[in-house]
FIKOLZA-1660 file (N, C-alpha, C; in steps of 0.1 Angstrom, whole numbers, plus 5000, padded with zeros to 4 digits):
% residues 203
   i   px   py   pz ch aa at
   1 8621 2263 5332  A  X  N
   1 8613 2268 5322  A  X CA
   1 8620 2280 5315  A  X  C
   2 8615 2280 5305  A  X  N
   2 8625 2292 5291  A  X CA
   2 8616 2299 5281  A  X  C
   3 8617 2309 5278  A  X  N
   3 8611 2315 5265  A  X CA
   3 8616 2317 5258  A  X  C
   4 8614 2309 5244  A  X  N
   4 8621 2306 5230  A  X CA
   4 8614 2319 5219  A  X  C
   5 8621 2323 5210  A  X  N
   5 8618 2334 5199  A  X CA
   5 8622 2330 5187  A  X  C
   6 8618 2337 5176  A  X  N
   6 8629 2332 5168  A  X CA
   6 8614 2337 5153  A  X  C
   7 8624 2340 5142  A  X  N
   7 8633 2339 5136  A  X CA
   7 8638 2354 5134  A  X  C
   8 8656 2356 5136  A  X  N
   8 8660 2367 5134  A  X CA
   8 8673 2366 5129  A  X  C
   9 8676 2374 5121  A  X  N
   9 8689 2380 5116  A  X CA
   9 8699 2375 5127  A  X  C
  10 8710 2375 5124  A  X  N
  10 8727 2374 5138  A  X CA
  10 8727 2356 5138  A  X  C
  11 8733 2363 5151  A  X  N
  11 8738 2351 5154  A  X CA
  11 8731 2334 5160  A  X  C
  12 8719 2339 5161  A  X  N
  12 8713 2326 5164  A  X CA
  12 8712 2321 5153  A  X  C
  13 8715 2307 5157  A  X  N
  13 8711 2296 5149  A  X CA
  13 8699 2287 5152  A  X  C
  14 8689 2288 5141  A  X  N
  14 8678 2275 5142  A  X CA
  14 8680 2262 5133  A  X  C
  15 8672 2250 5144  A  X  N
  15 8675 2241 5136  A  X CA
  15 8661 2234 5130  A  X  C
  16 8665 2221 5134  A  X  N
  16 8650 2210 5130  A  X CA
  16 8640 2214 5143  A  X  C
  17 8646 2213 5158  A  X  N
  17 8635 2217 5165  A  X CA
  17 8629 2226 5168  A  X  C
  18 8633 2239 5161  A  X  N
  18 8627 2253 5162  A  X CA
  18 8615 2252 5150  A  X  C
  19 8624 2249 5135  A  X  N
  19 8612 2246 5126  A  X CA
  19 8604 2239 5125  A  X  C
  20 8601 2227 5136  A  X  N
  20 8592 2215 5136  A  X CA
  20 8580 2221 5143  A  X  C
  21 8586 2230 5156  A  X  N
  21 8578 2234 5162  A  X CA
  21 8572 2247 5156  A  X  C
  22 8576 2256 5153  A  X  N
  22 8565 2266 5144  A  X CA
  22 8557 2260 5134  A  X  C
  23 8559 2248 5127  A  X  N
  23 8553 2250 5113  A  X CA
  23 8535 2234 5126  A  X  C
  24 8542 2233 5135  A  X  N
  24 8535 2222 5141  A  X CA
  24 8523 2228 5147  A  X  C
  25 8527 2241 5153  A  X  N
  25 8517 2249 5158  A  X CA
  25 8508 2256 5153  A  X  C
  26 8511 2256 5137  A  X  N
  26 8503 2263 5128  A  X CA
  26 8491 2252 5119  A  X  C
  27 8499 2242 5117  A  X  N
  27 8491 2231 5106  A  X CA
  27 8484 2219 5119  A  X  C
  28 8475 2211 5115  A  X  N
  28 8476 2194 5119  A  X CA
  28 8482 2190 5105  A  X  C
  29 8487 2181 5112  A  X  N
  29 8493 2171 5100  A  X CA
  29 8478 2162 5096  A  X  C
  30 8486 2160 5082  A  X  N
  30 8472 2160 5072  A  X CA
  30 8483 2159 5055  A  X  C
  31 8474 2155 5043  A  X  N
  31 8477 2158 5027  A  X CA
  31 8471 2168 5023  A  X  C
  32 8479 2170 5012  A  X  N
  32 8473 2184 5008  A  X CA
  32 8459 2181 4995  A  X  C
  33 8452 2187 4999  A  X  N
  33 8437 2185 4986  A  X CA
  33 8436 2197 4982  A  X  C
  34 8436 2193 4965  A  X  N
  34 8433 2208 4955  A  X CA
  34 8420 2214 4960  A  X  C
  35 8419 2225 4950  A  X  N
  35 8410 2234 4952  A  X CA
  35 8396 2226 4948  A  X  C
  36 8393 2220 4940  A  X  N
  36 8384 2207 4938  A  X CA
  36 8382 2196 4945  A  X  C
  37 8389 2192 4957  A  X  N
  37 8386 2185 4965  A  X CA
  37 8387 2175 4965  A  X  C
  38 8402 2173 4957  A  X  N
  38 8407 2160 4954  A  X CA
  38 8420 2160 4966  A  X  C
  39 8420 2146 4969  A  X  N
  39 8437 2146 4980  A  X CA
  39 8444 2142 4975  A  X  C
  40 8458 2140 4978  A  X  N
  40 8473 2137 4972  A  X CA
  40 8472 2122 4973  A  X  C
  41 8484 2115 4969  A  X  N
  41 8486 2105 4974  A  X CA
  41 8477 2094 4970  A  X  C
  42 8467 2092 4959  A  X  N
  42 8460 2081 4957  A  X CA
  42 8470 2069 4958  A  X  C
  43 8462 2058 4960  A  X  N
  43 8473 2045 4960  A  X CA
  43 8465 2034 4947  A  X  C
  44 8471 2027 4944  A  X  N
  44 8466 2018 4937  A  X CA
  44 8471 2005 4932  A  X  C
  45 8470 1996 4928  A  X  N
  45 8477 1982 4933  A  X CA
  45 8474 1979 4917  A  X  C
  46 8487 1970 4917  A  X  N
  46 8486 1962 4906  A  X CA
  46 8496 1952 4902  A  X  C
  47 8498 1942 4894  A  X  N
  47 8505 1930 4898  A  X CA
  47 8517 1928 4907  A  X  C
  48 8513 1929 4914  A  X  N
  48 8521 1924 4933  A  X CA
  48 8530 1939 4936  A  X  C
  49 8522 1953 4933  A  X  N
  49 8528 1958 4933  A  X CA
  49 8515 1975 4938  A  X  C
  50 8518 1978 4949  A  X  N
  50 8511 1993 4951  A  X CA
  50 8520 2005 4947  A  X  C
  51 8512 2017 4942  A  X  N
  51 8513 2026 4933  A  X CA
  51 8512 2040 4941  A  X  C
  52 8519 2047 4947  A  X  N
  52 8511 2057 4951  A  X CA
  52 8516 2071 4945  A  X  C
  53 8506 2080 4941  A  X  N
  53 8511 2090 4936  A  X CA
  53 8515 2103 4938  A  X  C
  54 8517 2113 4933  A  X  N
  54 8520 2127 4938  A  X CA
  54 8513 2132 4947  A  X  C
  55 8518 2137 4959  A  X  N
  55 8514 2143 4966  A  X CA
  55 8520 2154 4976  A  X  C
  56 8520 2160 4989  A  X  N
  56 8524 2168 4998  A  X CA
  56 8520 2168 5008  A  X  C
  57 8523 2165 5020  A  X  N
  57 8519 2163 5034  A  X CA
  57 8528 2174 5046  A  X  C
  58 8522 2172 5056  A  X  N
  58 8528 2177 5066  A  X CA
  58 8526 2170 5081  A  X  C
  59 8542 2165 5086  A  X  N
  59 8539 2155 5094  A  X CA
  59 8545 2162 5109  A  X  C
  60 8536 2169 5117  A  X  N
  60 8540 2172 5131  A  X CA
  60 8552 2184 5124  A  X  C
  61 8550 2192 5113  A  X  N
  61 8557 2203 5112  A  X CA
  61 8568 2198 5098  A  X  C
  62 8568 2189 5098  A  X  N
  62 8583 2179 5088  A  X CA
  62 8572 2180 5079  A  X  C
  63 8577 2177 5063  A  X  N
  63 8568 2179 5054  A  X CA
  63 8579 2166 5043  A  X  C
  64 8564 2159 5036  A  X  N
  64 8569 2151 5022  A  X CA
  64 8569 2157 5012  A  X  C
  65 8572 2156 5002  A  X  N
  65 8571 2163 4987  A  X CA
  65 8573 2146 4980  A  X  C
  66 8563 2141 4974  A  X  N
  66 8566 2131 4963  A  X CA
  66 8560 2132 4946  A  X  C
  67 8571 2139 4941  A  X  N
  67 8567 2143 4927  A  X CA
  67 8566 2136 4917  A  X  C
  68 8562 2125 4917  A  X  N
  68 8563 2110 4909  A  X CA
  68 8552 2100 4919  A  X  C
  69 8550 2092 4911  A  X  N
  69 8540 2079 4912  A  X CA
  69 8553 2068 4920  A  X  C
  70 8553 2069 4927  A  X  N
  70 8562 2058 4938  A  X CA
  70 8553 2043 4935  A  X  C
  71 8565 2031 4937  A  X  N
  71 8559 2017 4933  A  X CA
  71 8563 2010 4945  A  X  C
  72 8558 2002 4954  A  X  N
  72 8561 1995 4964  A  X CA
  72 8558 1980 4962  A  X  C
  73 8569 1969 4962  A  X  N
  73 8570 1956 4958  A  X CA
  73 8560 1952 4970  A  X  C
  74 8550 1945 4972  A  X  N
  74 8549 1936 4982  A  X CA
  74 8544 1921 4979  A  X  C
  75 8547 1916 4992  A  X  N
  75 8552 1901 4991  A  X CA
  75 8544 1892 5001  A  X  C
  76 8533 1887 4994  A  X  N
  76 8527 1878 5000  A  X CA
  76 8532 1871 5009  A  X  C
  77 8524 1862 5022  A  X  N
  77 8528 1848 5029  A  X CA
  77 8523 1840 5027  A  X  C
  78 8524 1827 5026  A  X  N
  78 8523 1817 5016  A  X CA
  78 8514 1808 5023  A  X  C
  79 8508 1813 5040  A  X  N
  79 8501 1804 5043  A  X CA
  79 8484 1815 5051  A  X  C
  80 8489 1824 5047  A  X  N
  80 8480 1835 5056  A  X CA
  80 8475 1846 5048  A  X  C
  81 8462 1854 5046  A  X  N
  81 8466 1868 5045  A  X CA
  81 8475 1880 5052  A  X  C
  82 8471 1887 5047  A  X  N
  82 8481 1900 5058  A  X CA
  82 8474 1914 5052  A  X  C
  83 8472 1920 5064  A  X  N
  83 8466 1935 5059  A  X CA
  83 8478 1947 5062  A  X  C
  84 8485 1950 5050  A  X  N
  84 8494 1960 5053  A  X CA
  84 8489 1975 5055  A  X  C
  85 8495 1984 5055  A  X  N
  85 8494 1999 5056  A  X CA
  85 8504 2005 5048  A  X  C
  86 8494 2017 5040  A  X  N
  86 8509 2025 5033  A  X CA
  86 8506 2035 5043  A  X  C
  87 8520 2039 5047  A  X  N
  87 8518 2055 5051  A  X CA
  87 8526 2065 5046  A  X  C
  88 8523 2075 5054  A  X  N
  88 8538 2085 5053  A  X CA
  88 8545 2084 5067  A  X  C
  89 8559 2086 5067  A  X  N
  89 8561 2085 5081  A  X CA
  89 8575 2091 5082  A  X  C
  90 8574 2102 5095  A  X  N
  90 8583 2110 5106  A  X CA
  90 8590 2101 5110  A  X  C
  91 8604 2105 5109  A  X  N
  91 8617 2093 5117  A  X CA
  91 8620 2102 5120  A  X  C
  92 8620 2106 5133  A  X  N
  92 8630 2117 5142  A  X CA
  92 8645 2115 5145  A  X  C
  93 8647 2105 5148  A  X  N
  93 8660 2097 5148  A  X CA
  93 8668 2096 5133  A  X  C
  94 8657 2095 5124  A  X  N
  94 8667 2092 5106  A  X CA
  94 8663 2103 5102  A  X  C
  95 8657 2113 5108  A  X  N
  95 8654 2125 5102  A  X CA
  95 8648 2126 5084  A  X  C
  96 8634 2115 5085  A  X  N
  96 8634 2115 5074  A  X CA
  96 8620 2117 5074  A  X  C
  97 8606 2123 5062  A  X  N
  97 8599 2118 5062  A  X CA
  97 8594 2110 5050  A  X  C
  98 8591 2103 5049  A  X  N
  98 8590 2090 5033  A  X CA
  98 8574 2086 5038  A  X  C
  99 8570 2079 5024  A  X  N
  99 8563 2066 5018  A  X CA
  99 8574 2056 5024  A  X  C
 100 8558 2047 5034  A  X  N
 100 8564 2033 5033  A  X CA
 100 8556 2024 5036  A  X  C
 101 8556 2009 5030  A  X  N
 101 8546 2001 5032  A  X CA
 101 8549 1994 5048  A  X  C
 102 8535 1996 5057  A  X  N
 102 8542 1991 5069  A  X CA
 102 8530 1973 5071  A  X  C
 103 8537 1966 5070  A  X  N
 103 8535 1953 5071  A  X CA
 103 8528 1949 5084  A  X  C
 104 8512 1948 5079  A  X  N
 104 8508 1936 5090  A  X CA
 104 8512 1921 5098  A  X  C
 105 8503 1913 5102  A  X  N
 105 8510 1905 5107  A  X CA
 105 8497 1891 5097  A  X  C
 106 8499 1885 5097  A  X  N
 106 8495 1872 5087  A  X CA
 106 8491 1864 5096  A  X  C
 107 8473 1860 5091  A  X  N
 107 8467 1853 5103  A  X CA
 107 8459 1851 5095  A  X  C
 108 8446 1841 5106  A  X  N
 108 8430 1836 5098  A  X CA
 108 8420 1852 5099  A  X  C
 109 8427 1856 5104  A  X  N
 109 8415 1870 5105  A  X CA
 109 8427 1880 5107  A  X  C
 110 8434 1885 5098  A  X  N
 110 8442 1894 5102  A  X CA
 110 8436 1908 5101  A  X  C
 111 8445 1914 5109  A  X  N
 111 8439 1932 5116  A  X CA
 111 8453 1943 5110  A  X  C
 112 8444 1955 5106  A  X  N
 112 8459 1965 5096  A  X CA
 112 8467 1967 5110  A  X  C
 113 8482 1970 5106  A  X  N
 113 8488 1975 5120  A  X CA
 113 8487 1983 5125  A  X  C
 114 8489 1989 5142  A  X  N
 114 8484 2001 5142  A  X CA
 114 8489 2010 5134  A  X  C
 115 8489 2027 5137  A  X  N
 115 8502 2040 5137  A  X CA
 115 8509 2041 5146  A  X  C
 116 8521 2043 5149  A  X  N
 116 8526 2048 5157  A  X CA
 116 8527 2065 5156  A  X  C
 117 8527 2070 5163  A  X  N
 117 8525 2086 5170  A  X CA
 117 8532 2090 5183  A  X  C
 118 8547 2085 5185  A  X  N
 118 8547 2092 5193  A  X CA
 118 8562 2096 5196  A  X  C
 119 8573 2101 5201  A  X  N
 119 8587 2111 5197  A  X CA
 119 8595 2101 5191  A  X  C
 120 8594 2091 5189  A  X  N
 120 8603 2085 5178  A  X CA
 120 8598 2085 5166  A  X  C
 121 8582 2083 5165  A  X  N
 121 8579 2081 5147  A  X CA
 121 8567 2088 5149  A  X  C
 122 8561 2095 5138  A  X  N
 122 8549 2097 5138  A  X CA
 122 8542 2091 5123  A  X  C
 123 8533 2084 5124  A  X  N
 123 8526 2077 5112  A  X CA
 123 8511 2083 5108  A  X  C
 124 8510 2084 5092  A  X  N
 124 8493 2090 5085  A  X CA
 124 8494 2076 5076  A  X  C
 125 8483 2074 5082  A  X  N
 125 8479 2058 5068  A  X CA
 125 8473 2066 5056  A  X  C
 126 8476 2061 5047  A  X  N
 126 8470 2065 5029  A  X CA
 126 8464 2056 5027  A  X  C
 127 8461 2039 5032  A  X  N
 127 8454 2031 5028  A  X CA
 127 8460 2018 5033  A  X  C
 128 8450 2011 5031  A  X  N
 128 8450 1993 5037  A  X CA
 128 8450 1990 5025  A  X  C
 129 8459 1979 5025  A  X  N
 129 8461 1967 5014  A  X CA
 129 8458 1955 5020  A  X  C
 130 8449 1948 5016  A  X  N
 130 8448 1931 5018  A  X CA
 130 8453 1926 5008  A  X  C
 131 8466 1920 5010  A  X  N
 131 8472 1908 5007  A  X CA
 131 8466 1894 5009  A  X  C
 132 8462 1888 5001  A  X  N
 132 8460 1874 5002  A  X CA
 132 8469 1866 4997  A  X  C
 133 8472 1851 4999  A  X  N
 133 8483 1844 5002  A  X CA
 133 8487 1843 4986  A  X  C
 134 8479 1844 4977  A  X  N
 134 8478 1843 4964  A  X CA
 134 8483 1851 4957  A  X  C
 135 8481 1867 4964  A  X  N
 135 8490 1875 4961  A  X CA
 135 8482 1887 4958  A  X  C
 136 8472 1888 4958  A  X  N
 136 8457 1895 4956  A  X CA
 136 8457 1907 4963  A  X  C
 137 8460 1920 4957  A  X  N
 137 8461 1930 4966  A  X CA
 137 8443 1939 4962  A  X  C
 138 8441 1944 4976  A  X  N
 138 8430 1952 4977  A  X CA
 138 8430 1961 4984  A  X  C
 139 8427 1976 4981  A  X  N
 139 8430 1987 4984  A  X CA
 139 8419 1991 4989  A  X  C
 140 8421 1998 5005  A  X  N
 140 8408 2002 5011  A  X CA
 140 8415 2026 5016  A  X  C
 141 8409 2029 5008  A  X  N
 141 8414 2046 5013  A  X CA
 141 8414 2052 5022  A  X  C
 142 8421 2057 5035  A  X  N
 142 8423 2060 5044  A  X CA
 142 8422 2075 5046  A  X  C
 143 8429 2080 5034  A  X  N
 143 8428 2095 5032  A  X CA
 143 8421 2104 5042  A  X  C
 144 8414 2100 5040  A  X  N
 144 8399 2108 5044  A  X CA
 144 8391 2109 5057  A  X  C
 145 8402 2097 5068  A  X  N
 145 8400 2102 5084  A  X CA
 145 8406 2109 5088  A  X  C
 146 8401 2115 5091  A  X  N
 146 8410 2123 5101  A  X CA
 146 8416 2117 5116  A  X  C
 147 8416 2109 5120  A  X  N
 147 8418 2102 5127  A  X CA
 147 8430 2090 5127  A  X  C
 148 8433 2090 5114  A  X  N
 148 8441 2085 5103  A  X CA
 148 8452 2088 5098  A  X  C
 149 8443 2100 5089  A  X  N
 149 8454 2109 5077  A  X CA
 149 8448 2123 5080  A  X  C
 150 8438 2125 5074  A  X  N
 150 8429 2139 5069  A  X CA
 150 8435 2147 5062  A  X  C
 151 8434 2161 5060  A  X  N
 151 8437 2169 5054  A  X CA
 151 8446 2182 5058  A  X  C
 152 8456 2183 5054  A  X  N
 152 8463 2196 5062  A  X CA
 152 8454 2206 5062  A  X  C
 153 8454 2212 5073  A  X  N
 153 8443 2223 5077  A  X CA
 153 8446 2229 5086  A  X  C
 154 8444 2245 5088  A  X  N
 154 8452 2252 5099  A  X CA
 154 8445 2251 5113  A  X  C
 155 8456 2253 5123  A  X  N
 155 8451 2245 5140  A  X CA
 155 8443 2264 5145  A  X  C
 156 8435 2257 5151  A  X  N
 156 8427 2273 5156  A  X CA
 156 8416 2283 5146  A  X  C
 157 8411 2271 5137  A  X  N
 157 8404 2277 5126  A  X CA
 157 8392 2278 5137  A  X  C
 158 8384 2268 5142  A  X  N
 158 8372 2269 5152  A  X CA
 158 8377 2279 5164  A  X  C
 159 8384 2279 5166  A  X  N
 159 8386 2292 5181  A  X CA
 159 8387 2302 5171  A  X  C
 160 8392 2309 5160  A  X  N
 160 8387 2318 5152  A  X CA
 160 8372 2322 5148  A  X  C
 161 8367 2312 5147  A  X  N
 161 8349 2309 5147  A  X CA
 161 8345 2317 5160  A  X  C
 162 8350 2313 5170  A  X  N
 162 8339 2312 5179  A  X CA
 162 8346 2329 5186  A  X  C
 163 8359 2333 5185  A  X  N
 163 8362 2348 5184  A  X CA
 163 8350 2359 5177  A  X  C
 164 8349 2353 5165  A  X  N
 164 8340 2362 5155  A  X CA
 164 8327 2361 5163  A  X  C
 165 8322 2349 5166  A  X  N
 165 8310 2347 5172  A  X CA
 165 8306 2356 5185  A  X  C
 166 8317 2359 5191  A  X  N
 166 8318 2369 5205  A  X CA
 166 8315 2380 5200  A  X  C
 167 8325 2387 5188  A  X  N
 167 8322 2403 5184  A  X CA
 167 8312 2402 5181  A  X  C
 168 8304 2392 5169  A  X  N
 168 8293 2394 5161  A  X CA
 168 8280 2395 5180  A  X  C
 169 8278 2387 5190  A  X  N
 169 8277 2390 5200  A  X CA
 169 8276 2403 5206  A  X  C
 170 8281 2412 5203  A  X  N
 170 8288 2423 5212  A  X CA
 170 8278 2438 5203  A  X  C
 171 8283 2432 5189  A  X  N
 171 8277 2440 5184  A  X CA
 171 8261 2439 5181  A  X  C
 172 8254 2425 5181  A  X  N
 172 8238 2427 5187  A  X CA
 172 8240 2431 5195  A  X  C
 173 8239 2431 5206  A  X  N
 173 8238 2438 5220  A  X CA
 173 8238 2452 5218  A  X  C
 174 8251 2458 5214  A  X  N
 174 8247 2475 5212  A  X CA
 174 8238 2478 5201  A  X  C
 175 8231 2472 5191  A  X  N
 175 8223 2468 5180  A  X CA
 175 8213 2470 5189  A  X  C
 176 8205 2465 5200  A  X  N
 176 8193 2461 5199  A  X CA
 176 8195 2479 5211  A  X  C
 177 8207 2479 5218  A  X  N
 177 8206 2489 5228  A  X CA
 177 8203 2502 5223  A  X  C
 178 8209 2506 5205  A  X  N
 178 8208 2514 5196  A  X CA
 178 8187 2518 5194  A  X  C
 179 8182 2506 5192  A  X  N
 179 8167 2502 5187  A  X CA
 179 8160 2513 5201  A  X  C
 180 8162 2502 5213  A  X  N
 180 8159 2511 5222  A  X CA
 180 8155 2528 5225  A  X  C
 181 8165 2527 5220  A  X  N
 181 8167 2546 5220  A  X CA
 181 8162 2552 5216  A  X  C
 182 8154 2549 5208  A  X  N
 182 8144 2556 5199  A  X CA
 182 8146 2566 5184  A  X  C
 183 8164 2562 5183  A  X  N
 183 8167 2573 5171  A  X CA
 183 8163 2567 5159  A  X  C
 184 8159 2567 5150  A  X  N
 184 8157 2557 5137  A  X CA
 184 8161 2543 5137  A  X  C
 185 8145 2541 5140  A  X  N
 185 8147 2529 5140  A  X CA
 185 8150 2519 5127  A  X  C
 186 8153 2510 5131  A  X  N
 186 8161 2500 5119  A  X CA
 186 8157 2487 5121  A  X  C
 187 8156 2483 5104  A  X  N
 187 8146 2468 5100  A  X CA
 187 8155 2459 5095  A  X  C
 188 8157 2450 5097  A  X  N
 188 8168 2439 5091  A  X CA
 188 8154 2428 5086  A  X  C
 189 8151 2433 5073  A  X  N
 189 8139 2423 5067  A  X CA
 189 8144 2419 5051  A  X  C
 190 8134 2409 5049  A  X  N
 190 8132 2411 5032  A  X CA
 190 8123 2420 5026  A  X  C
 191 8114 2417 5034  A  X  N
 191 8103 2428 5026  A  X CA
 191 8100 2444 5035  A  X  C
 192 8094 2449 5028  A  X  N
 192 8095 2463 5028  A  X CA
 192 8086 2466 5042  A  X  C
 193 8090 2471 5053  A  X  N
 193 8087 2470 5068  A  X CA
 193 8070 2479 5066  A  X  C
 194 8058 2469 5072  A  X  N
 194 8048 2475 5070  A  X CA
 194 8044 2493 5080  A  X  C
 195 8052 2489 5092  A  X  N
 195 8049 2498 5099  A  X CA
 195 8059 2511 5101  A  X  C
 196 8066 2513 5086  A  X  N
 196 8076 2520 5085  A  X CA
 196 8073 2538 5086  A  X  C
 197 8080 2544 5093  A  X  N
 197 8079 2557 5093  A  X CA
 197 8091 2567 5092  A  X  C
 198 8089 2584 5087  A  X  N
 198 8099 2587 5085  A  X CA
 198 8112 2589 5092  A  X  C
 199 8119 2583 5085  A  X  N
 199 8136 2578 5092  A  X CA
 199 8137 2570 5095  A  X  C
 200 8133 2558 5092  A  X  N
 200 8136 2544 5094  A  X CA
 200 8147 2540 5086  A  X  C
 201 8153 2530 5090  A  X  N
 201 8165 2530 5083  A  X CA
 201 8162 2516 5075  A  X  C
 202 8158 2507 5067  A  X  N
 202 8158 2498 5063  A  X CA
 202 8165 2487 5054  A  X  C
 203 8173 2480 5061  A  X  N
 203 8183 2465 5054  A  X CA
 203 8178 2456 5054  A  X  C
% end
């Protein structure tokens, strides 16, 4: 066991697994959605061909940037449907992260492939394509699980919640221990406290 630090001036050098790991500890991987509440990455299909657009992600600390409408050829099987997947996807080994269409398997009832997630790749689905044999692409949005894709969002936002919840806690408690005491008493109302007398403090 070891205690790692970092980032400083001299002579240490950091690399991919120093910055994978800070930026991993801080975000879940997730797309980025404007202030409007719109997410990156829409997909959209159109003659034998899916579409996906600008967006920004962050994958286990690795991050995409795609500043253009990306086109992905796909190619029917000639006796089956097939439910593919677009995703974004962590190559730890190719050190890359991209858009890529990942190919189901072609059957009477076919199922999307899984994600992989785990130190060789990590995968976020953007959407299910059904391919039919015909060539018939249909787009189902994924975006929006979290369990999926979701949204970049910082890790420890709810244990931040429930910190504030303890002070806010702490402070009724010496609040009502204040009341007790008998120095001016204090009203936390809307309307104007009926049984008010002088030195009451009223909010």
């Amino acid at each position: 066991m070891a205690e790692h630090d970092g980032f400083f001036d001299g002579e240490t050098e950091y690399g991919q697994d120093e910055l994978l790991r800070y930026y991993d500890n801080l975000f879940y991987s997730g797309i980025a959605v404007s202030s409007a509440g719109v997410m990156d990455y829409a997909v959209t299909a159109s003659a034998g061909k899916v579409q996906v657009a600008k967006g920004f992600s962050i994958l286990r600390g690795a991050w995409n940037y795609n500043d253009s409408t990306k086109s992905i050829t796909v190619t029917p099987d000639i006796n089956y449907d097939r439910i593919d997947r677009v995703v974004i996807r962590l190559d730890y080994s190719e050190k890359t992260c991209r858009i890529a269409l990942k190919p189901g398997t072609a059957a009477s009832s076919p199922a999307p492939p899984s994600l992989q997630q785990d130190s060789i790749r990590h995968e976020l689905s953007l959407a299910q394509v059904r391919v039919t044999k015909a060539g018939q692409l249909t787009i189902t949005d994924e975006r929006y699980r979290e369990e999926l894709c979701g949204a970049i969002r910082p890790k420890y936002f709810n244990e931040m919640g429930t910190m504030l919840k303890a002070f806010q806690a702490q402070f009724d408690a010496w609040f009502e221990k204040q009341q007790s005491l008998g120095w001016r008493p204090i009203a936390i109302q809307v309307n104007e406290p009926a049984d008010k007398v002088v030195g009451m403090i009223w909010i």
